[in-house]
N, C-alpha and C positions, 0 to 999 in steps of 0.2 A: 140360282138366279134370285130365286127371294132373299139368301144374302145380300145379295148386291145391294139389291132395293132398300133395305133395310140402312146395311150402310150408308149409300147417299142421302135415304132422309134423317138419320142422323146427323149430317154433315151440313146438310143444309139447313138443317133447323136453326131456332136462335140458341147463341153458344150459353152455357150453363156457367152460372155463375155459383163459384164456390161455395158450401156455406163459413160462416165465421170462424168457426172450430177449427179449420184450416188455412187462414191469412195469419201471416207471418207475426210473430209479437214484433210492430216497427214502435208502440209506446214508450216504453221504458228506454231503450234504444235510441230513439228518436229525441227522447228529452235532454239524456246524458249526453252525449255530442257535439253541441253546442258549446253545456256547459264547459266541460274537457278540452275541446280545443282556447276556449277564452284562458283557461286557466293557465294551461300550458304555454299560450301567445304572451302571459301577464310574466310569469316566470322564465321565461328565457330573454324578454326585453328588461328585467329587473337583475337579471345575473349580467347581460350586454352590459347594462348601465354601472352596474358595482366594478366590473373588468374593465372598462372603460377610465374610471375616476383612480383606480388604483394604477393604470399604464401612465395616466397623464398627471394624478394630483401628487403632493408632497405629502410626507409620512408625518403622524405627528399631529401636535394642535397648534394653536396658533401660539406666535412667539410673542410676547411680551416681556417690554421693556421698561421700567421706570429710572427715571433721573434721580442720581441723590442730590444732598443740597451741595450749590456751590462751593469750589475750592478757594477759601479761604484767603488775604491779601498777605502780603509779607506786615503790615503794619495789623492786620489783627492778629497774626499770628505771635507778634511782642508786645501785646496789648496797649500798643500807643493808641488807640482808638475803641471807641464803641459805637455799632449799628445803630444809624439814627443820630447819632450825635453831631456830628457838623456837615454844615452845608456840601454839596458838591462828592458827598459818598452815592457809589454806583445804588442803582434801583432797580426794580424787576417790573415785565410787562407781560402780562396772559396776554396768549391769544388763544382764542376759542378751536375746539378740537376740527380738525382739515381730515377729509375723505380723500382720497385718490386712490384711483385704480393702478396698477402696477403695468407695466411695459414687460408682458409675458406674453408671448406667441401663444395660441392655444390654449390658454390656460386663463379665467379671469379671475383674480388675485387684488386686493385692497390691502391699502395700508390708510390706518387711522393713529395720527399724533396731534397729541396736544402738546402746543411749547412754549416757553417762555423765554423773554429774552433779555440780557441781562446787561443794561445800559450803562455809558461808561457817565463821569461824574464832569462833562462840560454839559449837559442838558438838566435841567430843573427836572426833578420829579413834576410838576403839576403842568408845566407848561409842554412839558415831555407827553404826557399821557393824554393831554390835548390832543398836539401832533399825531400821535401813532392813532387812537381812535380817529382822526380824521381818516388818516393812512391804511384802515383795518380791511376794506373792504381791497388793496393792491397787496397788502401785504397777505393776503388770503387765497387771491390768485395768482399770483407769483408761486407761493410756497405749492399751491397745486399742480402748478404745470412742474415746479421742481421734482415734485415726486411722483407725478405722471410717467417724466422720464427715465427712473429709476425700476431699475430689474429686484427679484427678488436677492438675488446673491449680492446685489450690489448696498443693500443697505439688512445683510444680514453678519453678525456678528460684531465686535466690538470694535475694530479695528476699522472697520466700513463706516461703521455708526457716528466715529471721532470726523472720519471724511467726512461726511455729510452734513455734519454739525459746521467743518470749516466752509465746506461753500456756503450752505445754507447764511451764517453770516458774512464772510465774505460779498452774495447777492443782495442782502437786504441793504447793506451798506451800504454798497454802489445803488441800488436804489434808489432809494432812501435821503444818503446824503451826498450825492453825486461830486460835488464840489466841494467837503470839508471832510475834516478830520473823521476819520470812523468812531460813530457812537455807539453800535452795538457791540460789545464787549465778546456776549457769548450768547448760544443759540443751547437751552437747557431744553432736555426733553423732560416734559411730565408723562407724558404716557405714549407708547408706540406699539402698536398692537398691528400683525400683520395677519391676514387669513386669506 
């Protein structure tokens, strides 16, 4: 019976608390775990992200294009004339380089050209470049929504690139000069850079 006794005032007593020597190492433990899981959460959303851009992006860098210089007239080519020498020879017009985002599902894609356009000889050089600096600011947004609408395949390779060049002048034309003879000869690209 003095077991007994014994027992229950053990039992009732206040319970004993461990000493230190015996709680768990939760320190080192406890620091690394955190770090570990960040690390691991950074690394598999950074392989997502790499898996992701290779399912959906194109191979490759960006393509670029440059214009050479214009093809030549049959009269300079028998040297009955020289650049610059009489009145009413065609002339050339910068326009400042044009952003647009491409028309790809899924996917967002820019194309950047700069172009120049190459005027036919019923317009003055000076009175001409008047005109179209008035006109910079339609002929800027025109050419934007133009290649707004354009897909990547649709203005990639040479064959595309000639298309685009004929509407491109073809629209500024009608534009431009709605009711007369077409002034803009040809639509040169200086630089076309797609990414």
């Amino acid at each position: 019976m003095a077991d007994k006794s014994n027992d229950v005032n053990e039992q009732s007593g206040p319970p004993q608390v461990p000493l230190p020597e015996t709680l768990p190492a939760r320190g080192t433990q406890g620091k690394i775990t955190p770090w570990l899981i960040t690390t691991l959460t950074v690394l598999v959303c950074a392989g997502a992200g790499f898996a992701v851009g290779r399912m959906f992006g194109t191979r490759g860098n960006a393509q670029t294009a440059s214009a050479a210089s214009p093809t030549p007239t049959a009269e300079k080519l028998h040297g009955k004339s020289k650049p610059g020498s009489e009145k009413g020879e065609p002339w050339f017009y910068d326009i400042e380089p044009i952003v647009a985002n491409l028309n790809e599902p899924g996917v967002t894609r820019y194309v950047r050209v700069a172009l120049t356009l190459e005027m036919g000889s019923g317009m003055e050089p000076v009175a001409g470049k008047e005109f179209l600096d008035q006109k910079k600011p339609l002929l800027k947004h025109w050419l934007t929504l133009y290649l707004s609408n354009q897909t990547l395949e649709g203005i990639r390779g040479e064959k595309n690139l000639r298309q685009v060049q004929t509407q491109m002048t073809d629209a500024l034309n009608q534009g431009l000069f709605p009711n007369d003879k077409p002034q803009i000869m040809d639509v040169l690209f200086k630089e076309l850079s797609i990414q």
